[in-house]
C-alpha positions in Angstrom: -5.2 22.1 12.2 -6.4 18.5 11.8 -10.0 17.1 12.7 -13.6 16.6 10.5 -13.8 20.0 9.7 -10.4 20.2 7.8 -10.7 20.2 3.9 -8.2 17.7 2.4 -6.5 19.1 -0.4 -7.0 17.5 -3.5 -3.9 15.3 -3.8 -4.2 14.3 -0.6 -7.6 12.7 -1.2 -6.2 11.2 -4.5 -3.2 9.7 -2.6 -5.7 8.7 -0.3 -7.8 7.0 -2.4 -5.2 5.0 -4.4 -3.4 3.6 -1.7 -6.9 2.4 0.0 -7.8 1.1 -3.4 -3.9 -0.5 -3.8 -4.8 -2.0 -0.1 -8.1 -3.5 -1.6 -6.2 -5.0 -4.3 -4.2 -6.6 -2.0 -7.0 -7.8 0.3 -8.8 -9.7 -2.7 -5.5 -11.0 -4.1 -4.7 -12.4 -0.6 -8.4 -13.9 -0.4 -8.5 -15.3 -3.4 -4.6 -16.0 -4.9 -3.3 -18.8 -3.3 0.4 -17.8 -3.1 1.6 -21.0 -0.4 4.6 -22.8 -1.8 4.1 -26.7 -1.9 4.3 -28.5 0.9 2.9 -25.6 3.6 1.0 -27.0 6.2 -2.6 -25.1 6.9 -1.5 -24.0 10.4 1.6 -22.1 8.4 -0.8 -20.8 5.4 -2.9 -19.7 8.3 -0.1 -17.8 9.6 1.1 -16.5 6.5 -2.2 -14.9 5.8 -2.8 -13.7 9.2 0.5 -11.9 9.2 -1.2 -10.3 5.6 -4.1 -9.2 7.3 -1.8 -7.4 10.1 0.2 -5.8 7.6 -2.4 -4.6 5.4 -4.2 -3.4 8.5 -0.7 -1.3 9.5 -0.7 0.0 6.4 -4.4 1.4 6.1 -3.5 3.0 9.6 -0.2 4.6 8.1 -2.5 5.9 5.0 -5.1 7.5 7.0 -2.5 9.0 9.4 -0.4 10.2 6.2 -3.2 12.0 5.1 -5.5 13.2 8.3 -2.7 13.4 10.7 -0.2 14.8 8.6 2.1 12.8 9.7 5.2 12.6 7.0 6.8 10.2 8.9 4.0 7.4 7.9 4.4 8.6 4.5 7.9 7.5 4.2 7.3 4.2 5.6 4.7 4.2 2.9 7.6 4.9 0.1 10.2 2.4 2.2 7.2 -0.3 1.7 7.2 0.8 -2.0 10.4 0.1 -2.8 10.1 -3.1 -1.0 7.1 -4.1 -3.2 9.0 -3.2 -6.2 12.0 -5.7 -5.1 9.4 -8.3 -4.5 8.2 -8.0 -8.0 11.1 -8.0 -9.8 12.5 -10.9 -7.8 9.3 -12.8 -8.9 9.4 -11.9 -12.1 12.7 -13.4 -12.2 11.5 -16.4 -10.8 8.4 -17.7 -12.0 8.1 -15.2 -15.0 4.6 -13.0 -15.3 1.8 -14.9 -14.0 -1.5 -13.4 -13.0 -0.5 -13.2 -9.1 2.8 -10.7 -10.6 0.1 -9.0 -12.9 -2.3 -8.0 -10.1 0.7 -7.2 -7.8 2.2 -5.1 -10.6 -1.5 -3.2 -11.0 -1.5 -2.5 -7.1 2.0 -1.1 -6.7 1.7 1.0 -9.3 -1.4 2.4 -8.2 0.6 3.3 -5.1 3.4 5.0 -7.0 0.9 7.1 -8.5 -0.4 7.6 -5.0 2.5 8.7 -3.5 3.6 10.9 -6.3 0.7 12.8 -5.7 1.4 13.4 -2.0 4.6 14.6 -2.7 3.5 17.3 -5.7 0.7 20.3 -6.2 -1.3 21.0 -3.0 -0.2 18.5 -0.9 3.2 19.6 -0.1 1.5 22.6 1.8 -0.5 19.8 3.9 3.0 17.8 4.5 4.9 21.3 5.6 2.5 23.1 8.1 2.3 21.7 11.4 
């Protein structure tokens, strides 16, 4: 059963929650980081930054239908882009060391690990399971 008058369970809402506030994260650090590499034209930053604001749009859209919908297969997208994010980081790390750009990264995928550990343990399994 899905709709308003469905009580989330509890790790549900905090998976919820920390992946919305992981997505805000992101939002700011895109508004306000400048991550272009030298010599980027403003049409391509432009374009780097809208394809940000698509992507962090997707994602919202996978989190609320991971966790209103049910809908485990947006929830392992959600773990695929994870792992992606944690290959990012360490790749950056191992190029330009531990800046402030890795740090806030670093904050924001971890607050999605915790996210998604908490939609895959206690109540939320149930959610996940029935149809």
């Amino acid at each position: 059963m899905t709709g308003p008058d469905v009580k989330v369970p509890r790790n549900v809402f905090g998976f919820e929650v920390l992946l919305y506030l992981s997505l805000l994260i992101d939002s700011l650090s895109a508004a306000f980081i400048d991550r272009a590499p030298e010599g980027m034209t403003g049409q391509e930053a432009l374009a780097v930054n809208f394809i940000a604001v698509v992507m962090i749009l997707a994602l919202v859209q996978l989190v609320w239908l991971a966790a209103h919908r049910r809908q485990n297969w947006a929830r392992m997208i959600l773990v695929a882009a994870l792992v992606l994010s944690v290959l990012s980081i360490v790749a950056s790390v191992g190029q330009i060391g531990l800046g402030f750009s890795t740090v806030v990264d670093v904050v924001s995928t971890a607050l999605t690990a915790w996210g998604l550990w908490l939609s895959f343990t206690g109540d939320a399994r149930d959610w996940f399971q029935a149809p």
